[in-house]
C-alpha positions in Angstrom: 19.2 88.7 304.9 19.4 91.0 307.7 21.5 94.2 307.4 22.5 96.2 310.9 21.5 99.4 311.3 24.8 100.4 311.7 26.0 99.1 308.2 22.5 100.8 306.7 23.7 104.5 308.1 27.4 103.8 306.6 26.1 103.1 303.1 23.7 106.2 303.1 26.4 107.9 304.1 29.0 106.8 301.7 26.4 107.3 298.6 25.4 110.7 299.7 28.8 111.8 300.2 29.7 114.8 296.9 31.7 113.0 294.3 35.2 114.5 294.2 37.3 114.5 290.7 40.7 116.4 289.7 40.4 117.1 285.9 42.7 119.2 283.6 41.1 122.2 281.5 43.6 124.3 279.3 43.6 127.8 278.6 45.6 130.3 275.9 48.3 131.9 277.3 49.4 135.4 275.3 51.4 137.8 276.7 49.9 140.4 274.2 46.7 140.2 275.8 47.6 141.0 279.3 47.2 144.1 281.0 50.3 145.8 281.9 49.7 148.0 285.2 53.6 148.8 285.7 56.2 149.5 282.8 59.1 148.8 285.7 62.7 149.9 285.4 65.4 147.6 284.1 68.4 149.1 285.2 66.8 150.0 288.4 66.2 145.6 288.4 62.4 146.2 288.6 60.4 144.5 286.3 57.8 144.8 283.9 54.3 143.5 285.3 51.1 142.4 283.9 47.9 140.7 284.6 46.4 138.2 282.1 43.5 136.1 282.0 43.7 132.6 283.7 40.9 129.9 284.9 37.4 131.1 286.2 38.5 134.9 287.4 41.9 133.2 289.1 44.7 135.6 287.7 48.2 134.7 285.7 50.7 137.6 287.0 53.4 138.2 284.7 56.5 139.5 285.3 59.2 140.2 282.7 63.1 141.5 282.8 64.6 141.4 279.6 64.3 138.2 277.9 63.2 136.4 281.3 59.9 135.7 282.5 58.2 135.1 286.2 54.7 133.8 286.2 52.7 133.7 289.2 49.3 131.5 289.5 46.1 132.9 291.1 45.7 135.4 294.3 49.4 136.3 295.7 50.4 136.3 299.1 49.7 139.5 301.4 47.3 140.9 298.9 50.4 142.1 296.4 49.5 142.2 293.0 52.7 140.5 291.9 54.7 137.3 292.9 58.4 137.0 294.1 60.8 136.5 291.4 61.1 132.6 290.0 62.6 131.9 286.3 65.5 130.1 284.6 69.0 131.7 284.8 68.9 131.1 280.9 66.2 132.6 278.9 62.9 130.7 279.3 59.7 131.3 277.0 56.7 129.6 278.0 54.8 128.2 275.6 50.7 129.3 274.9 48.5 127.1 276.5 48.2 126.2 280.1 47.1 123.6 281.8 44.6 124.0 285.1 44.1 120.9 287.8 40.8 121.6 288.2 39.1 120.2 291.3 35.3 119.5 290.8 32.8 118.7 293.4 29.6 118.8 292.3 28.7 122.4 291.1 32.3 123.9 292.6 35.4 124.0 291.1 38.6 125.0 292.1 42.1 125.7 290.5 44.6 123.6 292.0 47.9 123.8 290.1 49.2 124.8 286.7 51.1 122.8 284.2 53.1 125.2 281.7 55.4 124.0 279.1 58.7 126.1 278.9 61.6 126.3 276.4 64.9 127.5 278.0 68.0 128.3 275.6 70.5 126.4 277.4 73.9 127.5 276.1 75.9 123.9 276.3 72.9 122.7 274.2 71.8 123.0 270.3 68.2 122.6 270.9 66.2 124.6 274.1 65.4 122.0 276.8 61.8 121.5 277.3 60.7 121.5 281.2 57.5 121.3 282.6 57.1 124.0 285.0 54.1 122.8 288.0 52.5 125.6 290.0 50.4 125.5 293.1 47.2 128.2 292.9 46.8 131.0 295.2 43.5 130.8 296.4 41.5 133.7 297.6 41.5 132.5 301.4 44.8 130.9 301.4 47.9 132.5 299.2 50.1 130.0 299.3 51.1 129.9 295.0 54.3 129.2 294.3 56.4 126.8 292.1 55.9 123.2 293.1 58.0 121.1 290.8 60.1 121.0 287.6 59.6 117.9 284.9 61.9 118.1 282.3 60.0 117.1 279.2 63.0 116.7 276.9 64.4 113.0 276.9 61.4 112.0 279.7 58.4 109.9 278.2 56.8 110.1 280.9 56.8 113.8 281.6 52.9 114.6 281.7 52.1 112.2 284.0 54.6 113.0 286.3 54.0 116.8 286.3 50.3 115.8 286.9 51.3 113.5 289.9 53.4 116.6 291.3 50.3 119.0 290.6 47.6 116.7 292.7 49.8 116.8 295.5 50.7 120.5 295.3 47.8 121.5 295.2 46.3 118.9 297.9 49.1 120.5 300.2 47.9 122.8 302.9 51.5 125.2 302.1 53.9 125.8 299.4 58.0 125.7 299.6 59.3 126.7 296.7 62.8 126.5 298.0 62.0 122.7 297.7 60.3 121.6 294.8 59.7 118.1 293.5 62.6 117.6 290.7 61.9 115.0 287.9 64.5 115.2 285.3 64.8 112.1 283.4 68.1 111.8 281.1 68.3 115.8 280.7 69.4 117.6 283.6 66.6 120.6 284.5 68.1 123.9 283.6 69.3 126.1 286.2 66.7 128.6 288.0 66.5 131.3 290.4 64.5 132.6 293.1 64.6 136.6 294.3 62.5 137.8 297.7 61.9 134.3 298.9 63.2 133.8 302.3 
């Protein structure tokens, strides 16, 4: 049997082409070991901020106001060292592991977007409401982190696979709008959140 040139160069090509795969890898997250480089002023609404170890020398920046947190994924925009504010309106603790969609192609990897689990005390409610909170990565030559989606966990079977789906797509995005994120809420409405210094 007699195979065209033509069809010869598109098989080389397509089995020489780098395999491409999107994993997950999970590191601790513990406030205790992050490295605080400004105590901020509360009444003067600044916040506390910290730097803590994330995936492969990309950074988690942590920002905290009382009993409210803002985390920020990888390199921020402009060079800051800190994010924009972006938390619940009701206290929100996130929980201690993290979740990284790491893109591999052959020995390169890249951070794509986070997965965090958070518990927010919602008043009207006995028991906190669980929500997936999906980030997009800074990277180093494009700083485009920011939140990408809320899955609400609590009442939603199928909340890991859905914060995944949202995560791919972030971080396959060339820009990030976290003025409009991808909302997946199940049979529990997602708590209230805010966003400070956006425009």
């Amino acid at each position: 049997m007699r195979i065209s040139l033509a069809v010869v160069a598109i098989l080389v090509s397509a089995g020489s082409a780098p395999a491409q795969t999107i994993d997950s890898v999970y590191t601790d997250f513990d406030p205790m070991q992050c490295m605080v480089f400004s105590s901020g002023d509360p009444e003067a609404g600044e916040p506390r901020q910290a730097v803590c170890p994330g995936f492969g020398g990309y950074p988690v920046l942590l920002q905290t106001m009382e009993d409210n947190a803002s985390l920020y994924f990888g390199f921020p925009p402009q060079g800051e060292l800190v994010s924009r504010w972006a938390s619940f309106l009701d206290t929100g603790t996130p929980h201690a592991v993290i979740e990284w969609r790491i893109l591999s192609e052959n020995d390169r990897t890249v951070p794509l977007a986070t997965i965090l689990r958070w518990s927010v005390a919602v008043p009207e409610r006995e028991n906190p409401v669980e929500v997936l909170v999906v980030n997009k990565v800074g990277l180093i030559a494009r700083w485009e982190g920011c939140i990408a989606g809320y899955v609400v966990a609590t009442g939603n079977p199928g909340a890991n696979e859905a914060a995944r789906e949202i995560a791919d797509a972030a971080g396959a995005a060339p820009e990030c709008d976290p003025t409009l994120p991808v909302i997946e809420e199940g049979t529990v409405p997602l708590p209230r959140y805010m966003l400070y210094g956006y425009d």
